[in-house]
Structure formats: structure tokens, C-alpha cells
C-alpha positions in Angstrom: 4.0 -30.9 -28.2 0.4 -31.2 -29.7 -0.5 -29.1 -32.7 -2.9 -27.4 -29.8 0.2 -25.9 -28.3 1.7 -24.7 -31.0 1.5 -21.0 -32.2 4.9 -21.5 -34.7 3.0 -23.5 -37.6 2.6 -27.4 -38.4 4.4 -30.2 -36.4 7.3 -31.5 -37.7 8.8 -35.0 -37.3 10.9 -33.5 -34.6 7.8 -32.2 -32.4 6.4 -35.9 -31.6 6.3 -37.9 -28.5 9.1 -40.7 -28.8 8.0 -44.0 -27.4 9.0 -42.8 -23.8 6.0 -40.7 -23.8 9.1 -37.8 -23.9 9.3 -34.9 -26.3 11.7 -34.1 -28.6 11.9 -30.8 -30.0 14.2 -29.0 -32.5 14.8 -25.7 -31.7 12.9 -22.8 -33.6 13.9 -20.7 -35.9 13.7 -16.9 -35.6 11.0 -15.2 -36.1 11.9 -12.6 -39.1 8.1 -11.1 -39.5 7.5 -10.4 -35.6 4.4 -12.8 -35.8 6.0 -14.1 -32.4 5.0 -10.8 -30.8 1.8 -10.2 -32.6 -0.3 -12.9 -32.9 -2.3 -13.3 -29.6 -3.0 -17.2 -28.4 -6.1 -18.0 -27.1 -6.7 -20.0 -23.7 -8.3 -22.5 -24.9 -5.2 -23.2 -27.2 -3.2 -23.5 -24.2 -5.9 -25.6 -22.6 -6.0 -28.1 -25.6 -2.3 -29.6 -24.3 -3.6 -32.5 -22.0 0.1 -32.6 -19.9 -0.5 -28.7 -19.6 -4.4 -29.0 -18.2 -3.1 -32.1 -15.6 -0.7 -29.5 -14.0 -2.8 -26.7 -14.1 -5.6 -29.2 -12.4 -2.7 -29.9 -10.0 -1.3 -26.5 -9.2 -5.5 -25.3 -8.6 -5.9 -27.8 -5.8 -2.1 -27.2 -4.3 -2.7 -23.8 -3.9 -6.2 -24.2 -2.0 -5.1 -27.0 -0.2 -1.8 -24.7 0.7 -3.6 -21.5 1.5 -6.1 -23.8 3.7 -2.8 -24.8 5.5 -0.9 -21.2 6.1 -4.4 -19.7 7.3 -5.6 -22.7 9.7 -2.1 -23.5 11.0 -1.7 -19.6 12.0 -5.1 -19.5 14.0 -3.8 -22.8 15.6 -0.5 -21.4 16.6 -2.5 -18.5 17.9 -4.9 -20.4 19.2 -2.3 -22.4 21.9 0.1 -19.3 22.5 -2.2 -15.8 22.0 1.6 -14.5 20.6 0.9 -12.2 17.2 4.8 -13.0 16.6 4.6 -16.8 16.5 1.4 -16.2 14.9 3.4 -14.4 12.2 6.1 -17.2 12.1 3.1 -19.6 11.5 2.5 -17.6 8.5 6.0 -17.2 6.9 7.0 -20.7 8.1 6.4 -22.0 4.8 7.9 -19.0 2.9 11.2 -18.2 4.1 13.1 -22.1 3.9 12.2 -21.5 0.0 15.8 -19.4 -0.6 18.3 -21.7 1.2 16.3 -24.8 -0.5 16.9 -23.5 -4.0 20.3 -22.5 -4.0 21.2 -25.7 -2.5 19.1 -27.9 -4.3 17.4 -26.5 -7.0 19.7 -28.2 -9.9 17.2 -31.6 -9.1 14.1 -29.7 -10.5 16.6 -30.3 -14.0 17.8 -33.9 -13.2 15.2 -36.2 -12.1 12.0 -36.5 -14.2 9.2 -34.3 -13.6 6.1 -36.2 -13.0 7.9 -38.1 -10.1 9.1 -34.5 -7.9 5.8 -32.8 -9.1 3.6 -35.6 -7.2 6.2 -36.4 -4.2 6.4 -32.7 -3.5 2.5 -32.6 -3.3 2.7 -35.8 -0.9 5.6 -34.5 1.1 3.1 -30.9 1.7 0.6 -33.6 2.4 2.7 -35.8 5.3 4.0 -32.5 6.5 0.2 -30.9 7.6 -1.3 -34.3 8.3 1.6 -34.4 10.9 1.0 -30.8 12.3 -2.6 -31.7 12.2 -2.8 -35.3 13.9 0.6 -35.0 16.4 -0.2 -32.5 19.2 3.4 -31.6 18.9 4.8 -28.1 20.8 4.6 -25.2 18.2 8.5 -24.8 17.6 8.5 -28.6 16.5 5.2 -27.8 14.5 7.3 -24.9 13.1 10.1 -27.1 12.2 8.4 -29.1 10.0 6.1 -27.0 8.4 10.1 -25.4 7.5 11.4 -28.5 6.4 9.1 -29.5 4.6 9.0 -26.2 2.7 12.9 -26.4 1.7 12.5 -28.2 -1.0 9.7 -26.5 -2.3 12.0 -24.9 -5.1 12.9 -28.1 -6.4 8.9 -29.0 -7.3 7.9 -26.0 -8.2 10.9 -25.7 -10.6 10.1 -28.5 -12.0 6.7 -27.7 -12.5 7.7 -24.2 -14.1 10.4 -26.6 -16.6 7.6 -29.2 -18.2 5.2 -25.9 -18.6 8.4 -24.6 -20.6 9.1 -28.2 -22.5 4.9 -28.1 -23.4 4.3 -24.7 -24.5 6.1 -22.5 -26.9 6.4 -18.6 -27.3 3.0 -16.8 -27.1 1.1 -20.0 -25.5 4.0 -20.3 -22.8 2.8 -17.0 -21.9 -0.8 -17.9 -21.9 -0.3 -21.0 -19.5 1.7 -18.8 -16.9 -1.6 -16.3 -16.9 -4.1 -19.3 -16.0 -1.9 -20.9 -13.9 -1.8 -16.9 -12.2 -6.1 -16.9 -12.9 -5.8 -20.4 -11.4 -3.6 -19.1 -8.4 -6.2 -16.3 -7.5 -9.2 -17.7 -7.3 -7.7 -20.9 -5.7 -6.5 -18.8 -2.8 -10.4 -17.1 -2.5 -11.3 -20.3 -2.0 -8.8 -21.6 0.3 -9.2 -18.5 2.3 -13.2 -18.9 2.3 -13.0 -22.6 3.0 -10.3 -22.1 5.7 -12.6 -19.9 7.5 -15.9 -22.3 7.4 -13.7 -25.3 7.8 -12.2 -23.7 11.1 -15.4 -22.7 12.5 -17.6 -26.7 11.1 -14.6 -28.8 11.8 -11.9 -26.9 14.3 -8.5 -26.5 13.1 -6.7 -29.3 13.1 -9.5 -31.4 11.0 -9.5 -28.5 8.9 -5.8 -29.3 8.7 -6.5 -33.0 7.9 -8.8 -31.4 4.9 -5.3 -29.6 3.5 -3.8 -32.7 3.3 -6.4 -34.4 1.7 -5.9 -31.7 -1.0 -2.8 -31.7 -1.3 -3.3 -35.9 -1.8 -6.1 -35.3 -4.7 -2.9 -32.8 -6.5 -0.4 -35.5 -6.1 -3.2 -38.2 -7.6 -3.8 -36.7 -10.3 -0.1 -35.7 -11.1 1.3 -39.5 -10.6 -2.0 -41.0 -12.6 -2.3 -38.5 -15.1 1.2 -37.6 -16.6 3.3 -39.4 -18.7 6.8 -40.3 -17.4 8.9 -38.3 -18.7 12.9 -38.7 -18.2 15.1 -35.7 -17.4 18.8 -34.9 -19.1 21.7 -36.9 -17.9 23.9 -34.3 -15.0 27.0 -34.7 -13.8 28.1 -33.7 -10.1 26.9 -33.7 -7.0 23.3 -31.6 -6.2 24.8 -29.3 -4.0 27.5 -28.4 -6.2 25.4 -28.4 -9.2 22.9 -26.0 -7.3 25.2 -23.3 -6.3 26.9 -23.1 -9.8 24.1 -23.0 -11.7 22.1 -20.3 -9.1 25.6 -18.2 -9.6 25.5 -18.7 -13.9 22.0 -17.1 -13.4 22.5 -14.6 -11.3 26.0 -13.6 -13.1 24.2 -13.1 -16.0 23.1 -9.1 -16.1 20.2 -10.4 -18.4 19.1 -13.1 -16.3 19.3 -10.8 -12.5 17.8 -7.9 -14.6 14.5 -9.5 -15.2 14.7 -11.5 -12.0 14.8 -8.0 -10.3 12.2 -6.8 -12.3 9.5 -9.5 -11.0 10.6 -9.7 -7.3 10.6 -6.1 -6.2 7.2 -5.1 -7.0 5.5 -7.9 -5.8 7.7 -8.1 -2.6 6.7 -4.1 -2.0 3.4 -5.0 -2.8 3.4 -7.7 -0.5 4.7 -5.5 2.1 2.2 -3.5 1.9 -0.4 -5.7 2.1 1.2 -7.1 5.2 0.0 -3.7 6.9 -4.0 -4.5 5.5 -4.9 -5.4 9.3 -3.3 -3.0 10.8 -4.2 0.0 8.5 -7.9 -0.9 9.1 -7.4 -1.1 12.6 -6.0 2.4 12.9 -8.6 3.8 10.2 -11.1 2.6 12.7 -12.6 0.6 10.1 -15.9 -1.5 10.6 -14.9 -5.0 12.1 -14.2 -7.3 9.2 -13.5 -4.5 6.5 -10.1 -5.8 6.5 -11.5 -9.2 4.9 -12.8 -6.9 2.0 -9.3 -5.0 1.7 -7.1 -8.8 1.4 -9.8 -10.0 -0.6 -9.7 -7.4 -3.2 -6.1 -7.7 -4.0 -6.6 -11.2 -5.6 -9.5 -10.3 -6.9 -7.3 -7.6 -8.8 -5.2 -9.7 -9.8 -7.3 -12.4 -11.8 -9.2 -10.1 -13.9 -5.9 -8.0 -14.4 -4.3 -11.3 -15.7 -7.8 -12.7 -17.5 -7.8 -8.6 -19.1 -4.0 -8.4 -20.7 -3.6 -12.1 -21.3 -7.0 -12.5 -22.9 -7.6 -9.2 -24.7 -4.1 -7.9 -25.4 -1.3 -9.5 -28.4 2.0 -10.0 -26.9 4.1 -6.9 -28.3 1.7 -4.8 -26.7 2.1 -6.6 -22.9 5.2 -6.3 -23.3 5.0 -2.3 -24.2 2.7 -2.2 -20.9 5.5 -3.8 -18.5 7.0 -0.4 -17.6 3.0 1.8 -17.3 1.6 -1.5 -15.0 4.5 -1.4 -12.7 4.0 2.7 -12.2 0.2 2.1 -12.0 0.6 -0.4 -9.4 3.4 1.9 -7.4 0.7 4.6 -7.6 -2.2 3.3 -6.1 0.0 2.0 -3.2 1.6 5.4 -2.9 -2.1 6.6 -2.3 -2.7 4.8 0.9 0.2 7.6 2.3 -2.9 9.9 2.0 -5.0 7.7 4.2 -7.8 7.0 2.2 -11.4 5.4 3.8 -12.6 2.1 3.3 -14.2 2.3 -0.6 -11.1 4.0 -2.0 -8.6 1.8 -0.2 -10.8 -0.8 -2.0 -10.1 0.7 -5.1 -6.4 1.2 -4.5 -6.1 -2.5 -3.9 -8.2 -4.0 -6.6 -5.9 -1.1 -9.3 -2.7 -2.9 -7.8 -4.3 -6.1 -7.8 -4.5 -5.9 -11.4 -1.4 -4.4 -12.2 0.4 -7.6 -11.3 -0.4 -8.2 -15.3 3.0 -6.7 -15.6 4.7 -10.2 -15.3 3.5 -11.3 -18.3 4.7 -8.7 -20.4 8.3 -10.5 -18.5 8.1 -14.2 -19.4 8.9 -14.4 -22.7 12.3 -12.1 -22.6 12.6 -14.0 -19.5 12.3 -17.5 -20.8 14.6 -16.5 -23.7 17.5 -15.1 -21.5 17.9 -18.8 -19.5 20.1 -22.0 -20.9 17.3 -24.7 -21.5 19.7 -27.0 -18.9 19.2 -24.4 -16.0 15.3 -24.3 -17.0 14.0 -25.8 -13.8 16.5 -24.2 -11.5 15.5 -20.9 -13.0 11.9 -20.8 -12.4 13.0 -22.6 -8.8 15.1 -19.6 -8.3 12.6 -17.3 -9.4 9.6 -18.3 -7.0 11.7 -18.9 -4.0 13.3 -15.3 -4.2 9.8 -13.7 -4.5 8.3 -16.0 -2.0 11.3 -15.3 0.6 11.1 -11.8 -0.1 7.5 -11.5 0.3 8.0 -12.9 3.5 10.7 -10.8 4.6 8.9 -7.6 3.5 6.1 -7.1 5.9 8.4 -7.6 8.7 10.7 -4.7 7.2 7.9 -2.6 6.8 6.1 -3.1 10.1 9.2 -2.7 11.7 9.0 0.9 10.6 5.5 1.5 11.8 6.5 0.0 15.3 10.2 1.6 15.3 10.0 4.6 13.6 6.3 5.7 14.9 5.1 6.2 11.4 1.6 5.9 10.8 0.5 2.3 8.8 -0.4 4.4 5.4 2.9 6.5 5.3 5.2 3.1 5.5 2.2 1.6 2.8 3.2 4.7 0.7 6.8 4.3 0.9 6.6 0.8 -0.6 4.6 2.3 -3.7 7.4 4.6 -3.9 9.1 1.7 -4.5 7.6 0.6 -6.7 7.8 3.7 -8.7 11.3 3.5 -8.4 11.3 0.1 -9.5 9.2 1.0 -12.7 11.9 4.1 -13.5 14.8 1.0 -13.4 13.0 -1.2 -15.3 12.0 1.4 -18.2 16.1 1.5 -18.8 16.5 -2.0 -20.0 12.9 -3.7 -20.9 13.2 -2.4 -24.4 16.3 -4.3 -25.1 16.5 -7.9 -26.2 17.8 -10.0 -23.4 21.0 -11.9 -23.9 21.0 -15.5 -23.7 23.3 -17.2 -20.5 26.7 -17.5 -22.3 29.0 -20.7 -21.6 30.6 -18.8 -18.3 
């Protein structure tokens, strides 16, 4: 860790690299004058930890290059078949293997070393487009792999969320999780903008072969840029190893409390914003409004992050988990009252930034996991949200189509849940979470 990072005082002999390029770390002491949850880190803090600024360059061009991929490879599937379903599968192709991929293999984001999985997982989302891309395959093969190759997803990503862990300590930690959200949001503006000019200059499968290349510049500067850095001996088989350490965490009422607390607003959020087409559609909107409404959700959502992480100390976040997560559940529940184009705007930009509540999350949520199940954690954590957010606009369009309800009444019934969500999460956000015991 360089004295950059660090928001607990001077280095001590324990805090320097070894001659692996590894770091070695003693464990910190309590905090006994709350400085921990009042002194606010600044970005540029967190941005003087060289391994921290290689991922987040990393993690910037994945998500464009990925967002490139899920939008082009969706107008290509419609493109060949004119089917909104398969169109849809396109879409959620690279969501929904995330679940079955972590619980069975999740334990490797812990056992191999980081730099290694971080750059093969940005190669393997590489192969996997330039073969969709290049191979005029039939679209359940081209679905196929764009699954497969997303199964393992967890185990990258898990690893990712592990070294961020390893690099950055208690306020900071929070900090890099905000850019690499910041990062996140206006990554995917871009990858939907460039998708859109790349599709119309190039076509779609050479805007496909521009994914790739993305998702190659991520993995470069991963492999050349990082340090090798070994991962803790394991014992057992990966499958095994998965399965147990996925049940410790979700056995632990600590653990599944504050996993809850991150997946079901976003996944009722994300719901919602499944319906964005359609409630434009049956608002009789101007054509292309419905650009505006998606767009304005991730722009919500960076300044929401660049507002609370930048501006607010940490105890104060945290105070603000509970009134975020009600915000948000409120402007969704406004849609039920079918609002025009510049208030639906609005709504979506309020909600947007509401998504701020997360960090208020990660420290109690960092400090409620076993430091061996790091990696499988944050695996577990993004491939639950991701699945459910894929899951969640079928639900919910389901009930439009099904139940004849009108687009905003279903959007309002997921702010509902939200609210509902908030009320659950106000019983137990005040108490310290309980660290993973031995069982």
C-alpha cells in the first residue's frame, strides 16, 4: 500500500511491497476516536495508488468495450430475426450465466493471482465478440457463446473487487468503488454513443470487431501494467470450494443483510428502466425521447456518486443509506402517475443519483466478509445484482403484457419496492455488522 492510499496514518514496516511485488499488511487497529467515519478522503488520494489507477484504466475501457457489445450484438440479432424476444435474449445473454458462474466457481477469484484472471477475463470477453463478430454463426450458437463466455465473469470481476480491497483501506476503499461507479457511467454514455455511430459508419459486426479491440486495450494494460501478485494457498477442489464458501456468505445474517440491501433497489430500478421504451411509446412520446429517458439515468448516477463521495465524510453517507433508497423508490413510484417527457426526465435523473446509497454500504459491507472469501464476495455480489437485473424487466413486463396494466403503474409498483426495501433496510443499517464467524 503507498502512503497515497492510506487514510490510517504512516506506513509501517508491515505495509511494504515484499520482493514479489506482493503486499503484506498487518491488520488495523480499531478506530477508538471515530476518525474512520469522519475524515473524508479525497479522489485524488485514491488516484495516487498506481495498481488502483491501472484497474480503474482497465475497468473504463471494459465497460465501453462491453456496452459497445450488448448494444451492437442486440441490433444484430434483431437485425437477422426481426424477434423483440431474441432481441431481448441478446441483451441479457451476458447477464444471466453470471449466478450459476459464481456459485460454482467463484472461490478462483481467491486462489489464483489477480493480474493473470483480471487480463485473461478481458481476453476471453475479447475472443468471445470477435467470434460472434467474424463467424456468421446461427443466433442460438451466437447466444451460446456470448453465455459461456459470460460464466465466468464472477471469477474476474471478483478478483478485480479483491486487489481494490488489498490496495485501499477504510475511507479510500470507499472512494475507489465511487470512481470506479463515475468511471462505470460515463463509460457506458460512451459505449452507448459510440455503439450507435459505429453501427451506422461501420455496420454491426465491425462495430463488433471495435468491442474486441477494447476489450484487448483492458487486458494490455492489465497484463503490462500490474505487478504479479500471488494469491493464498487453497485447499479443495473449485467446485467445492465455491459452493461452501457462497453458503458461509449467505449463512451469515450480516453478510445476506447487506447483500439484500444492494441488490433489490437496483434490480427494481432496473426493472423499471426495462419499461423506458415502452412507457415512451404508450406516452406517445416524440421519436427518440426514449434516448433522453435511458440516458438520464446514468447521467444520475455519476454526479449522484461524484456529489456524496466527493462532498460528503463517511458517517454521514452512511446516515443517508436509508433517505437515498426512499428517494429513489419515490421518484419511481411517480411514473404510476404518468408523468410527460420533462418530469419523467427528472424522475429518472432523482433515481439516477440516488444509487449514491451503495456507498454509504461498502464499508459495513467489506467489514462483515472473512478476508479469504474477499474475492468470492464481491463475485457473489455483482453476479446476484447483474442476474437480477436481468431477470427483473422480464418480471415486470410480464405484468404489463399479462395482467393489462399500463407501463407506469407496473414502473410504480417497483418504486414501491423500493420503499419497501428502504423500510427493511432502516431496521438493521444502524447496527455494526458482524464479522463471518468460523461456521
Amino acid at each position: 500500500m503507498t502512503e497515497t492510499a492510506r487514510t490510517d496514518g504512516p506506513a509501517s514496516e508491515a505495509d511494504y511491497p515484499t520482493s514479489t511485488g506482493a503486499v503484506t499488511r498487518a491488520p488495523a487497529p480499531p478506530s477508538t476516536d471515530g476518525s474512520s467515519v469522519t475524515r473524508r478522503t479525497r479522489y485524488r488520494e485514491v488516484l495516487g495508488e498506481p495498481r488502483f489507477r491501472l484497474i480503474f484504466v482497465s475497468h473504463t475501457f471494459a465497460v465501453i468495450a462491453e456496452t459497445l457489445r450488448i448494444t451492437t450484438f442486440s441490433v444484430l440479432v434483431y437485425a437477422a430475426t426481426t424477434s423483440p424476444l431474441l432481441s431481448a435474449l441478446a441483451f441479457a445473454a451476458g447477464f444471466l450465466p453470471h449466478l450459476p458462474g459464481s456459485m460454482l466457481l467463484g472461490s478462483l477469484a481467491d486462489r489464483l493471482p489477480p493480474r493473470g484472471l483480471i487480463a485473461g477475463g478481458y481476453l476471453l470477453g475479447a475472443a468471445g465478440t470477435l467470434l460472434v463478430a467474424l463467424l456468421h454463426m446461427p443466433v442460438g450458437v451466437s447466444l451460446l457463446v456470448v453465455a459461456l463466455v459470460a460464466l465466468p465473469g464472477p471469477v474476474f470481476h471478483g478478483a478485480s473487487g479483491r486487489l481494490v480491497a488489498e490496495l485501499l483501506e477504510g475511507d479510500a476503499y470507499v472512494l475507489g468503488r465511487s470512481l470506479n461507479n463515475i468511471a462505470g457511467s460515463a463509460a457506458q454514455l460512451t459505449g452507448l454513443a459510440l455503439g450507435g455511430a459505429a453501427v451506422a459508419v461501420l455496420g454491426a459486426r465491425q462495430a463488433l470487431v471495435l468491442a474486441a479491440g477494447l476489450h484487448l486495450v483492458a487486458a494490455a494494460v492489465v497484463r503490462l501494467g500490474l505487478p504479479r501478485l500471488p494469491a493464498p494457498p487453497a485447499d479443495g477442489t473449485v467446485v467445492r470450494a465455491s459452493l461452501a464458501g457462497n453458503l458461509r456468505l449467505l449463512r451469515t445474517r450480516a453478510v445476506r443483510r447487506l447483500l439484500l440491501a444492494q441488490w433489490l433497489p437496483s434490480s427494481f430500478m432496473g426493472g423499471a428502466e426495462g419499461l423506458i421504451v415502452a412507457y415512451a411509446g404508450q406516452r406517445h412520446f416524440p421519436a427518440g425521447a426514449y434516448a433522453l429517458l435511458m440516458a438520464a439515468l446514468p447521467v444520475g448516477m455519476l454526479v449522484g456518486d461524484l456529489v456524496v463521495g466527493r462532498l460528503l465524510v463517511p458517517r454521514t453517507r452512511e446516515r443517508l443509506v436509508v433517505p437515498l433508497t426512499a428517494l429513489m423508490g419515490l421518484a419511481v413510484l411517480g411514473f404510476a402517475l404518468e408523468p410527460g417527457e420533462g418530469v419523467a426526465t427528472v424522475l429518472l435523473l432523482v433515481a439516477g443519483g440516488t444509487f449514491a446509497y451503495q456507498l454509504g454500504l461498502q464499508r459495513p459491507f467489506l467489514e462483515s466478509l472473512p478476508q479469504e472469501l474477499h474475492g468470492q464476495a464481491f463475485g457473489l455480489l455483482g453476479s446476484g445484482m447483474m442476474t437480477l437485473q436481468g431477470v427483473a424487466p422480464v418480471v415486470l413486463g410480464a405484468a404489463v403484457g399479462v395482467a393489462s396494466m399500463a407501463t407506469g403503474t407496473v414502473m410504480g409498483l417497483a418504486g414501491a419496492l423500493i420503499l419497501a426495501t428502504a423500510v427493511w433496510v432502516a431496521t438493521f443499517h444502524s447496527r455494526p455488522p458482524a464479522a463471518v464467524g468460523a461456521g
